[in-house]
Steps between C-alpha positions, in 0.01 A plus 500: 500500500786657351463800736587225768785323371632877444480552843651161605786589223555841715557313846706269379279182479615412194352120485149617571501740292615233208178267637267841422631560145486075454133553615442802221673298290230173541178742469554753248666394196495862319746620744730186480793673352528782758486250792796280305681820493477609878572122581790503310627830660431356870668167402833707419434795725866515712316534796268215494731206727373221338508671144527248195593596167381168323153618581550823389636423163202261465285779593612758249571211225117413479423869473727482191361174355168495594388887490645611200297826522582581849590896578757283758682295179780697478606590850438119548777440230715783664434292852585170367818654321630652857420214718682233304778782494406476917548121467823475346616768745395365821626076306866726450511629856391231656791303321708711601405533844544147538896482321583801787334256795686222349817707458426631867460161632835402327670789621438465879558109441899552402473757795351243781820270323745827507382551898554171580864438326557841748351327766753139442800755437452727796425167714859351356681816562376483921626139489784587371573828690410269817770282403750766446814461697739804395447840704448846309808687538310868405205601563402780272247742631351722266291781636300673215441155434377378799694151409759306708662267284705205609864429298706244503832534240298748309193297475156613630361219765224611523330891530279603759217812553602744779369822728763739600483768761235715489704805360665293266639774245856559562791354704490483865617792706418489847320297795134565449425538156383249336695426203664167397868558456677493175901348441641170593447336778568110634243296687748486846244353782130336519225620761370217594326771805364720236135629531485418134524120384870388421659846495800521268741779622724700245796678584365855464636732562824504272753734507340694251158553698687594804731791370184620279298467866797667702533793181118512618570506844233187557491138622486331192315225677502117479317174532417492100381144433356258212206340699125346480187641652474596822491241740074408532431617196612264223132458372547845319706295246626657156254768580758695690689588223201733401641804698862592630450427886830452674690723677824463233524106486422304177210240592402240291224216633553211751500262279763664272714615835537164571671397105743810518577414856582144408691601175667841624846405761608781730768672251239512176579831339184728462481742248246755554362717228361811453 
């Protein structure tokens, strides 16, 4: 019988191979203390799921008390000494597991409340920006940045994410390639026409594009403008900010297009940086 709840030990079956050693146990005293020993090492063995150290301290305590004699006294001490050592462990970690869950929990708690102040704030500041009556008068463009910021006496109105032309590096130079110009510039006319939702048109080129174009011996180019998406394709959202895609105008989405457009006059200085 012990053969057998060896071999149920060895695949795992760790209750019926507890039942065989309770059976040994029942019908053949002389070997009591040996089958109270392998109990109490399958009570506590790490892999047994359903492992319970109560019983195994029991187990190796009546070795000790009631088989005084027993070749397995002293390793039963030894057990009994490490599990309670096992105890107090697993009592510590689990107290300590449950201060981090209830630190956790208290954590994302003030960070639901943090989100949702954002949320109230971000919610008055569209109000308010809805209500706004005063027009920019700069628009600040800065390229590394890929920002267009709105200013009004010095005072940002609000900021905005951008995609530039898709060779953005650099200042314009000619028709053709693809770079958003660099300088100042005024917002002088509105497309209403445009292939590209409410198309903003800047004064490029300045004098300072042209003679660098003319020391080139190029057409410096025109039609640079601050619009949305291209008309059809508004669903694309704030996702088209994700890759420089116009041929040398600063886009920005519908949505957005249609605050600057409201907010920026014909005349707005624009300030476009490298």
């Amino acid at each position: 019988m012990s053969e057998e709840a060896n071999v149920f030990f060895n695949q795992g079956k760790y209750q019926a191979s507890l039942s065989k050693y309770q059976q040994i146990f029942e019908k053949h005293p002389a070997a009591a203390d040996r089958v109270l020993f392998e109990m109490g090492i399958l009570f506590a063995y790490p892999g047994n799921e359903q492992k319970n150290y109560q019983k195994s301290l029991g187990c190796f305590q009546k070795i000790v008390m009631d088989y005084p004699e027993s070749e397995y006294r002293h390793d039963s001490q030894m057990m009994i000494f490490q599990i309670r050592n096992v105890i107090i462990k697993d009592k510590t970690i689990a107290a300590q597991q449950t201060q981090i869950e209830t630190s956790r929990q208290e954590v994302k708690e003030k960070e639901e409340k943090v989100i949702a102040l954002q949320e109230k704030i971000e919610t008055l500041e569209r109000k308010l920006f809805t209500l706004r009556k005063e027009p920019a008068d700069k628009v600040l463009i800065e390229k590394k940045g890929r920002r267009l910021t709105l200013l009004s006496r010095g005072e940002v109105i609000k900021t905005y994410k951008i995609a530039l032309g898709g060779d953005p590096m650099g200042p314009k130079e000619r028709e053709g390639d693809n770079k958003t110009p660099e300088g100042f510039y005024i917002i002088d006319s509105r497309n209403k026409g445009s292939r590209y939702y409410l198309s903003l048109h800047i004064s490029y080129p300045n004098e300072t594009d042209e003679k660098r174009a003319k020391e080139l011996g190029v057409s410096p180019g025109g039609d640079i403008m601050i619009h949305g998406i291209k008309n059809g394709f508004s669903w694309v959202g704030a996702l088209h900010s994700g890759v420089d895609w116009t041929k040398g105008c600063i886009a920005v989405t519908d949505k957005e297009i249609e605050e600057i457009n409201r907010l920026v006059p014909n005349g707005t200085i624009v300030e476009i940086k490298p």
